[in-house]
Structure formats: structure tokens, C-alpha cells
N, C-alpha and C positions, 0 to 999 in steps of 0.2 A: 670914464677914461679908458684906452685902449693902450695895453704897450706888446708889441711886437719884437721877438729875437729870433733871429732868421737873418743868415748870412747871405740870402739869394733872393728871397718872395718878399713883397708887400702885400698891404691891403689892397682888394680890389674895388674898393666904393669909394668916394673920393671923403669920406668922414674922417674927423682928427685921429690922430693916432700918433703914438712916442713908438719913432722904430732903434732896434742896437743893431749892430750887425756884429757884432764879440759878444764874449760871454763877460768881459769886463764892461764893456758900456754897456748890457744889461743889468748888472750890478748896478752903476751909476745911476741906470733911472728908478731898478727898485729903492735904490738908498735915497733918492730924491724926492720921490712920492713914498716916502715910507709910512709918513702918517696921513695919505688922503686912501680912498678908496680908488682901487683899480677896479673898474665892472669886469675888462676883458684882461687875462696874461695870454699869450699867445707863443708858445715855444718849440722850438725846433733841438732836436741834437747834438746832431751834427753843425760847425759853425765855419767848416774849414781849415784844414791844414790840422791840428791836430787840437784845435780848440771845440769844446764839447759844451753843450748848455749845464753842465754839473756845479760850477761854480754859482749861480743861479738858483737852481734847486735845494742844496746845502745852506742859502741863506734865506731858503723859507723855510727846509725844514729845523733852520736852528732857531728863528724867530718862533716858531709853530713849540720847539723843545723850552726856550724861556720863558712862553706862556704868552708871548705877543705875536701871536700869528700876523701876518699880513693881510689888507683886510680886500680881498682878493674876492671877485663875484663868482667870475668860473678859470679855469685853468684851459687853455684848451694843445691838446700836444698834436703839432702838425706834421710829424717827422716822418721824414719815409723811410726811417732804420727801423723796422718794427720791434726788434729785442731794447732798443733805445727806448722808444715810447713807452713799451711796457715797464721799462725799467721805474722812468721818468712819474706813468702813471700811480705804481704801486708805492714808491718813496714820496710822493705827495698827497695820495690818498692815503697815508698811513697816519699823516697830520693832522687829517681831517680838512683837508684843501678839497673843492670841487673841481676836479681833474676830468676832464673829458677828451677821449682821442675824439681828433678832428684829422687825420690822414688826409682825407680828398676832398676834404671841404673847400667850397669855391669861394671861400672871402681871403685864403689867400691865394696868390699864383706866382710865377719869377717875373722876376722883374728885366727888362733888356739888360743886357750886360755884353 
């Protein structure tokens, strides 16, 4: 399972994938699949206007603090804030989450708008 938070980009392969575009319907689909395995998390920053992928993050790394981490294959942080990413990177590699910047990675791109 793929899930995608990114206010602008999708996937670019035409494979399933659960997209948010807030940082609250991101929430909604981690609390939805909370107990299947995610293979891919895919997160962005910045989400527009003044909403931030933080709310997100905070609910893995409190799940990861109560001892039920999410069970999450890789993390991958696609954001073109780079003090975001790294922020993003080191608060979830601190969980012991497999966090990987993904910047220019071509599996995502914008989407028309």
C-alpha cells in the first residue's frame, strides 16, 4: 500500500495509491490503515497556506513513543523545503522509522492544476 501527502504532486505510474492533500486527511488515512502495513508513506512539507505535514509526523512519532509504531516500510520525504525535510527526516529517524529524502525523485511530479 502507497499513501501520498502532497498538496500539488501525485504519483507518476498509474499503481494504487491513497493520496491527502491536508495534513488532516493525511491523518485520516494514517488513522484508517493504522493497523495494515503501509509499504510506501510519501510526504511533503509544506501543504499550503499555512498548513505543514507536522500534524502527521507527531502521530507517528507518538505512536513510535507508546511503543506501537506504525508499521510503515520506508518513509520517503519529497519536499522541496530542504530545512523541512531535514527537520521531517531527523524526527522520524529518531523512532526508528525508515526515512528516506526522496527530493527529485520521479515517482512523484505536479499534477495539472
Amino acid at each position: 500500500m502507497r499513501l501520498l501527502v502532497d498538496d500539488l504532486r501525485d504519483f507518476l505510474d498509474p499503481a494504487p495509491a491513497h493520496v491527502a492533500r491536508t495534513s488532516l486527511a493525511g491523518l485520516g488515512l494514517l488513522r484508517r490503515y493504522r493497523h495494515e502495513r503501509i509499504d510506501e508513506l510519501w510526504l511533503d512539507h509544506d501543504l499550503g497556506g499555512d498548513d505543514t505535514i507536522w500534524p502527521v509526523v507527531e502521530e507517528l512519532e507518538r505512536a513510535a513513543f507508546d511503543g506501537a509504531p506504525f508499521d510503515v516500510g520506508t518513509v520517503y520525504v519529497h519536499s522541496a523545503n530542504p530545512p523541512g525535510a531535514a527537520k521531517i527526516l531527523q524526527a522520524l529517524r529518531r523512532w526508528n522509522y525508515h526515512a528516506v529524502a526522496a527530493t527529485h525523485s520521479a515517482a512523484v511530479g505536479y499534477r495539472d492544476v
